[in-house]
Every structure is written in structure tokens, then in C-alpha cells.
C-alpha positions in Angstrom: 5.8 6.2 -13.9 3.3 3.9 -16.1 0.9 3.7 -13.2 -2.8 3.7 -14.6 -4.9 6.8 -12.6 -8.6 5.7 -12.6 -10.9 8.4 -12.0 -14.0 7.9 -10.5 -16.5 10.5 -9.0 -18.2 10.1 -5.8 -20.6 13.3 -5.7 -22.0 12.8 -2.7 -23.8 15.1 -0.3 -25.9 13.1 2.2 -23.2 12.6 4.6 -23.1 15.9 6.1 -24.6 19.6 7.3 -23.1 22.1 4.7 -24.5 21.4 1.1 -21.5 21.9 -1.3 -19.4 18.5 -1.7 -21.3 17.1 -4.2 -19.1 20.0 -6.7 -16.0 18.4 -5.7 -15.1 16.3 -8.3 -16.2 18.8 -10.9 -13.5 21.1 -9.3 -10.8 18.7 -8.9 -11.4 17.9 -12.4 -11.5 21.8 -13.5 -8.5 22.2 -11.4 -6.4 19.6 -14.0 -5.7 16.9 -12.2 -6.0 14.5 -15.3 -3.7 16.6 -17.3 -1.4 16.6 -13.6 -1.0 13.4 -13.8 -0.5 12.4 -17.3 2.0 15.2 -16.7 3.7 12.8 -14.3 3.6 9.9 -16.8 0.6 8.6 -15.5 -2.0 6.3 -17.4 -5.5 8.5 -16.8 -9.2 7.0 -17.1 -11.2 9.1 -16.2 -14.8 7.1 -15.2 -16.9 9.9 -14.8 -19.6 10.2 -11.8 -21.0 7.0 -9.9 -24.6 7.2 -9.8 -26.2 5.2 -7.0 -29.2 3.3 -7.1 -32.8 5.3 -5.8 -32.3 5.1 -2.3 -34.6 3.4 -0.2 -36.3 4.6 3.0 -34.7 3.3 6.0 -35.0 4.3 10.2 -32.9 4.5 12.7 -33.2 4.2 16.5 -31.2 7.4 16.9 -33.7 10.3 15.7 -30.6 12.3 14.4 -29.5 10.6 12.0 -29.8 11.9 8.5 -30.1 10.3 5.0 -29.4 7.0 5.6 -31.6 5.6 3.2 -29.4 8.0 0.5 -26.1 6.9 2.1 -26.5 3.3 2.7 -27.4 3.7 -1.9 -24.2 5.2 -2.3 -22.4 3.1 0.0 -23.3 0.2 -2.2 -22.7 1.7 -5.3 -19.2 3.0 -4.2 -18.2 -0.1 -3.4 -18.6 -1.9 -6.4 -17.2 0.8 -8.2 -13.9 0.7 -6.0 -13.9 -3.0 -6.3 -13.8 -3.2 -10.2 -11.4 0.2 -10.3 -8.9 -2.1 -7.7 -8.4 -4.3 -10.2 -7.4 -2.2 -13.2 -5.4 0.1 -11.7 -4.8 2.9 -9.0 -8.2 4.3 -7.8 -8.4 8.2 -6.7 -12.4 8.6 -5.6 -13.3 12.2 -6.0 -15.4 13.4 -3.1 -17.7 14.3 -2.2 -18.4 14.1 2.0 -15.9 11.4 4.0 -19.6 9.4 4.1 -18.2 8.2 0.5 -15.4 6.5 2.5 -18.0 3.8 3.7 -17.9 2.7 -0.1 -14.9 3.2 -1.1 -13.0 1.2 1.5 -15.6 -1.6 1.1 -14.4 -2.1 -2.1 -11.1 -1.6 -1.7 -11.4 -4.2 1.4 -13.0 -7.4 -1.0 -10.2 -6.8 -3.4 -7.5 -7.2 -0.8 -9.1 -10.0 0.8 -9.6 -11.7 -3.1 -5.7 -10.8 -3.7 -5.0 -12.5 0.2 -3.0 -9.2 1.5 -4.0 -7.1 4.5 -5.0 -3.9 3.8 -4.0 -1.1 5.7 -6.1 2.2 6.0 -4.1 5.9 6.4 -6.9 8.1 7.5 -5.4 12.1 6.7 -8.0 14.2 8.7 -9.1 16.4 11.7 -11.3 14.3 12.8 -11.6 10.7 14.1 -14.6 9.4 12.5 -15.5 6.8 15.0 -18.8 7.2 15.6 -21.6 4.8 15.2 -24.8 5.2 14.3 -26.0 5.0 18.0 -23.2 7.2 19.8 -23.6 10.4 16.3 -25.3 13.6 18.1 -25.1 14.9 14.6 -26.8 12.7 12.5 -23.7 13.6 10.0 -22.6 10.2 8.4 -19.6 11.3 7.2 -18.1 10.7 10.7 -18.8 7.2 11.0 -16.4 5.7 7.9 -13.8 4.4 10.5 -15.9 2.5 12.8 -17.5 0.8 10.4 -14.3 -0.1 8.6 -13.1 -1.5 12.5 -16.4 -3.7 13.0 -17.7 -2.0 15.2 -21.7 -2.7 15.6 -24.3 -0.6 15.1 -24.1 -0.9 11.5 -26.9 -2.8 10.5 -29.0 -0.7 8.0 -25.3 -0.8 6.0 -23.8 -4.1 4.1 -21.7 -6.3 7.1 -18.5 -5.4 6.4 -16.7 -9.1 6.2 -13.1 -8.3 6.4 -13.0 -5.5 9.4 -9.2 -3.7 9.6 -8.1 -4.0 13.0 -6.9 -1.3 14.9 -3.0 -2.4 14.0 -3.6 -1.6 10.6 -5.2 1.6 11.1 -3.4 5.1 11.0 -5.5 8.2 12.4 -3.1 10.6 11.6 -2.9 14.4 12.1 -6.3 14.0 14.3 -7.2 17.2 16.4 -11.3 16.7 17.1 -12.5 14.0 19.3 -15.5 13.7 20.4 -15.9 11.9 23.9 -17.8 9.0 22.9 -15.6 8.4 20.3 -12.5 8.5 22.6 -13.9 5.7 24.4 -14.9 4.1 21.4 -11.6 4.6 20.3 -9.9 3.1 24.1 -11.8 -0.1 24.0 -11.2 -0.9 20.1 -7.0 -0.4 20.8 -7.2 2.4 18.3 -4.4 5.3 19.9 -4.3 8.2 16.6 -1.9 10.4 15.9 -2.8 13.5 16.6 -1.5 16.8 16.3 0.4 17.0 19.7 2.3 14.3 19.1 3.7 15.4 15.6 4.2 18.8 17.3 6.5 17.2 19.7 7.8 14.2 17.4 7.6 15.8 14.0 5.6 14.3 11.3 8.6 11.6 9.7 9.1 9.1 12.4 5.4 8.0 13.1 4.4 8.0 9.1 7.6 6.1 8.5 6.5 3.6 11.4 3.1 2.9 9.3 4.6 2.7 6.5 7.4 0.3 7.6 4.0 -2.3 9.5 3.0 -1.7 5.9 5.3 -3.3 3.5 6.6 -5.7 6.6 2.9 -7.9 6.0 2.9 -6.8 2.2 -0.2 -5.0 2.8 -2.4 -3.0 0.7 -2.5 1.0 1.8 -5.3 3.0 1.3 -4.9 6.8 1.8 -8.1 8.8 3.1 -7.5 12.7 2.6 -10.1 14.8 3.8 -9.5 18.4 3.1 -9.6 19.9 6.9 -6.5 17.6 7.3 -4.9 20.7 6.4 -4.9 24.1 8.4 -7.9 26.2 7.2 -5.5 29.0 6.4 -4.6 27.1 3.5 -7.6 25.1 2.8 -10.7 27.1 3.8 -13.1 25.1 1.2 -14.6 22.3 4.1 -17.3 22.8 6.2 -15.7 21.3 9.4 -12.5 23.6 9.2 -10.6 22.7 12.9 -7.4 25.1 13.5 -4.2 23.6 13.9 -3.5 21.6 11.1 -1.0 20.6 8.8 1.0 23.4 7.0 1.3 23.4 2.9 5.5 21.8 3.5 4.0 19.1 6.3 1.2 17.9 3.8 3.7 17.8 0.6 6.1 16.3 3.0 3.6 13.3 3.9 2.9 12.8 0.0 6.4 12.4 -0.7 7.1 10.2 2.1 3.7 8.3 0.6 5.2 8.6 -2.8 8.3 7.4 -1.6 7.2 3.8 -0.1 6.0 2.9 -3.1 2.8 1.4 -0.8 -0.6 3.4 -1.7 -2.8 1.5 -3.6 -5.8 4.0 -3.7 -6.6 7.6 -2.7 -10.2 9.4 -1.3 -9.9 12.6 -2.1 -13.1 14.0 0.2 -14.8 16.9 1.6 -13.7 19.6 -0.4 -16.7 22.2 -0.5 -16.3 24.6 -3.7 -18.7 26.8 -2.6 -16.8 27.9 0.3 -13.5 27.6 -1.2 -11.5 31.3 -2.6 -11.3 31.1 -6.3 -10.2 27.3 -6.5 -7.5 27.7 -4.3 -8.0 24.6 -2.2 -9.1 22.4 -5.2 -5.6 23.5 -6.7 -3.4 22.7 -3.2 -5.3 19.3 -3.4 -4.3 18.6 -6.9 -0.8 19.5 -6.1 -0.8 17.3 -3.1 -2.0 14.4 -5.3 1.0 15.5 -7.3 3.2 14.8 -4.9 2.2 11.6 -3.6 1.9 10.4 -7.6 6.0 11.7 -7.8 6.4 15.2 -8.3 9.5 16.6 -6.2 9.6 19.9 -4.6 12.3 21.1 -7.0 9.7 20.5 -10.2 7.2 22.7 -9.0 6.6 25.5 -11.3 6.7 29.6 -9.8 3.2 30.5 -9.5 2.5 34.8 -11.0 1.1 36.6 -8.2 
């Protein structure tokens, strides 16, 4: 398919409560997804590790919150990294906690904006990630990505985010864990996910291809966010914020071939993998064979695993 896969390593940690995610993208990469995708026909760089800046001390009002000094450094660094990879080729950030997604998007954001297209932000998870920095109980950054990609306030320790995605252009999709201030958050901003009752009763084609069609209608960019407890914990037990109920292994190949399909993703976070509480690299493998999918491998070329 000629497309050029860039690599690029996001190790981070600070985002969350379960140290583990900063092994990910050694265990996507010991998993082959390089040699997956060249498999595929794909163009591979593979950029090695982003290492932010020393981080500097910072406060917050809200005495839970964690490691922002650490996260606000990789935010930064992760951004300039997704900025320059935008403009070579087809980014896929190895995570590393969804906290990396407060980068990554950045970046991915200036180069739309420089290119003049609207980007458009698929967010694959559990959880909302609509929290501000105010309304987190937790103190766990990694579930404040969205709302800071929205505009909403609260944000000041991190760079302003100058071209916000509105709530049109944003897909929560498979969502299943809400918190209540994030519901409301969620209400006044316009932003109605997709959760898991709805694709129960609708199935999972009709409101992906509805994305997908607001998509390519404004010619927009489409940045995929897949965080690990996306999928149902049976399958993936390797993330520290496993939620039952999620997608089954032919729903998520079924979404990365509809992704595949559209011809639309531009670039791909691959977060929250935890290899410390995965089962012998099985999650890191499923993920690696989901990138597959969405990069162009069909059902029928999937080779008989031995048991």
C-alpha cells in the first residue's frame, strides 16, 4: 500500500495510578509490528522513544492532581514530535498512558490547521476523558486528553490549545464509564458519545460509517485514539482501568476494517497497554493485529495460530 508507517514512542507513565505503560512501546515493538506492517507493504521508520524535556515543578488548585509538571514536559515534547511525523508520513504513537494524547493530538491539530483541513478525532475507549483539571477526583491525567482537545478551560499550566475540535468533529465511541461531572461537562459542550448501549441496540456499522461519512464530506483529517480497555478485558486484560462490556475481538477488527476502508485515518495512538499485567504478550499481539487491520489486512489473510 506504499503508505510510510512512522514510529514514534511515547513511554509515558505520569498520567496515571498503575505503573506499567511506560513498557508499551517496547512490547508493541517485541510483538512485530514493524515487520506487520512492512508485511502489509508498508514504508516503516521507526523513530525510537521521545524523550521530554526535565520537567518543571508546577501546582495546581486541585490537591489531587498528579505529575503535572512531568506531563505538561511530555505534552510538549509529544507535540512537536507528532507535528514533524504529520508531515512525513502516517504517525502511530506508541503508548504509553492516554495522558500522551494531550501531545499527540496537539501536534497532529497545527498540522491540520497549517494544511487548512479540519481534523476530526475518533476517540476508541471505555472511558470519556472529559475531565479538567478542576472537576479530576483522581488526579490521573490520562483522563483529561478530550477536554482539552474541546477547549475547555482549566488548562492553564498546559500550552493553549489554538485550534479546539468542536464537539461535531468528535467521536466517543464504544464509551461505557462516565463519570458525573464529566456527563455534564459533556451536556453543556454538545458532545453525546457513543456508548456501548447504543451499538448494542444499533450495532457498531451504522454510527462509525456516520463519522466517517462527516469525515470525508469537510475533507477532514482523522485521528484514531485506541486505548486498550476499548476492548472487553477478557481479551485484553493488560490496562489498568479494565471496564466489562467492551468490544469483542470480530467488533474491534470490524471497526479497523471499516477504518481501513475509508481510506480517512491520518494517525493512530496506540495507548494504555500495561505489559506488566498483560498474559504472555497476548494483548500486545491482539493490538498489533488490530493495527493490522486498520493498515489493510482482511480477515481471510489471517494466518491459523498453533494452540
Amino acid at each position: 500500500m506504499n503508505q510510510h508507517c512512522i514510529l514514534v514512542g511515547a513511554p509515558v507513565d505520569s498520567g496515571q495510578s498503575n505503573p506499567g505503560c511506560l513498557m508499551g512501546p517496547a512490547s508493541y515493538r517485541v510483538a512485530g509490528l514493524a515487520a506487520t506492517l512492512e508485511e502489509l507493504g508498508c514504508r516503516v521508520s521507526d523513530r525510537g522513544d521521545v524523550t521530554p524535556r526535565p520537567a518543571a515543578p508546577l501546582g495546581c488548585d486541585n490537591p489531587a492532581v498528579h505529575s503535572l509538571g512531568e506531563t505538561v514536559a511530555w505534552q510538549n515534547a509529544l507535540a512537536e514530535a507528532a507535528r514533524a511525523a504529520m508531515a512525513e508520513g502516517f504517525p502511530v504513537f506508541l503508548g504509553g498512558d492516554h495522558s500522551l494524547s494531550l501531545g499527540t493530538v496537539a501536534g497532529v491539530a497545527a498540522h491540520a490547521a497549517a494544511q487548512n483541513r479540519p481534523l476530526f478525532l475518533l476517540w476508541l475507549d471505555a472511558h470519556s476523558d472529559f475531565h479538567t483539571l478542576a472537576s479530576t477526583r483522581s488526579g490521573n491525567l490520562h483522563g483529561t486528553p478530550v477536554a482539552y482537545v474541546a477547549g475547555l478551560g482549566g488548562f492553564e499550566a498546559f500550552p493553549p490549545f489554538d485550534c479546539p475540535v468542536p464537539a461535531e468533529r468528535i467521536c466517543l465511541f464504544g464509551i461505557r464509564s462516565v463519570d458525573p461531572d464529566e456527563r455534564a461537562a459533556m451536556g453543556e459542550h454538545g458532545l453525546v458519545p457513543v456508548d456501548m448501549r447504543e451499538l448494542d441496540e444499533r450495532g457498531f456499522v451504522a454510527p462509525l460509517k456516520a463519522f466517517l461519512d462527516r469525515v470525508r464530506a469537510e475533507n477532514g483529517l482523522l485521528h484514531v485514539s485506541f486505548d486498550v480497555d476499548f476492548l472487553d478485558p477478557s481479551i485484553a486484560p493488560a490496562v489498568g482501568t479494565t471496564v466489562p462490556g467492551g468490544a469483542t475481538f470480530r467488533e474491534a477488527h470490524l471497526v479497523m476494517e471499516m477504518l481501513h476502508e475509508s481510506g480517512l485515518v491520518s494517525s493512530l495512538d496506540l495507548v494504555e497497554l500495561n505489559p506488566f499485567l498483560d498474559e504472555r504478550g497476548r494483548t500486545a499481539r491482539l493490538v498489533v493485529d488490530l493495527t493490522a487491520s486498520l493498515m489493510g489486512r482482511k480477515v481471510f489473510d489471517r494466518v491459523t495460530r498453533s494452540l
